[in-house]
C-alpha positions as CSV (number, residue, x, y, z in Angstrom):
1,X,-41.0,63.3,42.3
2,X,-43.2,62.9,39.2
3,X,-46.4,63.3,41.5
4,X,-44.9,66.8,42.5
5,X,-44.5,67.4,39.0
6,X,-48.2,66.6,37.6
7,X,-49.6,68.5,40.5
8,X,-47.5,71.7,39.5
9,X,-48.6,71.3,35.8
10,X,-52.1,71.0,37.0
11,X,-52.0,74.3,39.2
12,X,-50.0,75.9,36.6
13,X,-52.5,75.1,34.1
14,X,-50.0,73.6,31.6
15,X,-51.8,70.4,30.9
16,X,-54.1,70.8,28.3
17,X,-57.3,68.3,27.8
18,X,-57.2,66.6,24.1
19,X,-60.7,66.7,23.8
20,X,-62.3,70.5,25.0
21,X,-58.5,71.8,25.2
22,X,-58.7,73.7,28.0
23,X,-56.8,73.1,31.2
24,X,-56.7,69.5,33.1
25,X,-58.2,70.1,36.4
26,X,-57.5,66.9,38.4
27,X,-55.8,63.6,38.6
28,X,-56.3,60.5,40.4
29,X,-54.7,56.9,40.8
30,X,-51.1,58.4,40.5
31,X,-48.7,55.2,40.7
32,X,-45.1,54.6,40.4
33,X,-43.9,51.6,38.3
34,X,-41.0,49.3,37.9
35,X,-40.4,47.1,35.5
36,X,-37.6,44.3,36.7
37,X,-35.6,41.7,34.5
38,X,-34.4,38.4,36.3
39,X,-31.7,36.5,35.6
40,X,-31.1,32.8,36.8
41,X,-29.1,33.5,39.3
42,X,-31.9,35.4,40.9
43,X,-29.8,39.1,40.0
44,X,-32.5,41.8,39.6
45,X,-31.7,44.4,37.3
46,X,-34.0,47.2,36.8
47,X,-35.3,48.1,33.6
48,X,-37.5,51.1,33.7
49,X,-38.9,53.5,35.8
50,X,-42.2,54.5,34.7
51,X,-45.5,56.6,36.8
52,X,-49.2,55.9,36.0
53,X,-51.7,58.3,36.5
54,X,-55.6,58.9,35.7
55,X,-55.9,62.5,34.1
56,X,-59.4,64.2,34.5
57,X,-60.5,67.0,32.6
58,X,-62.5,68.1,35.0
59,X,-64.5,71.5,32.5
60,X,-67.9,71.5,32.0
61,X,-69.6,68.7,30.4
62,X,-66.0,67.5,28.8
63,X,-65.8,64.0,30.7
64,X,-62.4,63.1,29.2
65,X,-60.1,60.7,31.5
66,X,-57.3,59.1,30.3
67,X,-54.8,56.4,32.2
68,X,-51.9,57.1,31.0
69,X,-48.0,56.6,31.7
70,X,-47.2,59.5,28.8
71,X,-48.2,62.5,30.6
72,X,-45.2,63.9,30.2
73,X,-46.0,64.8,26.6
74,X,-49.2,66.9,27.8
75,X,-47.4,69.6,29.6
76,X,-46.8,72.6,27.7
């Protein structure tokens, strides 16, 4: 789901780059995360769900790229 979501932002041009500030034009590595918490009885309780991706600016010369799990907070 938040793979459908960066690539919408991305065609929708809401994803500015920090740097040049004009539109992101690419991603890559996009990867969903867990992070699990174990108990001794072997109980696995999930506690977060995260996604990863690798934001390219992709304008000109601007060579910006940025791994980030906040990407959230770029979108307009």
């Amino acid at each position: 789901m938040s793979e459908k979501v960066i690539k919408e932002a991305i065609e929708n041009e809401k994803m500015a780059c920090p740097k040049c500030k004009q539109p992101i034009r690419k991603y890559e590595k996009y990867a969903e995360t867990i992070d699990a918490v174990r108990d001794g009885f072997n109980i696995q309780e999930i506690d977060s769900h995260a996604s990863r991706v690798t934001l390219l600016c992709g304008n000109g010369d601007c060579n910006w790229k940025d791994r980030t799990e906040y990407w959230e907070d770029m979108i307009d």
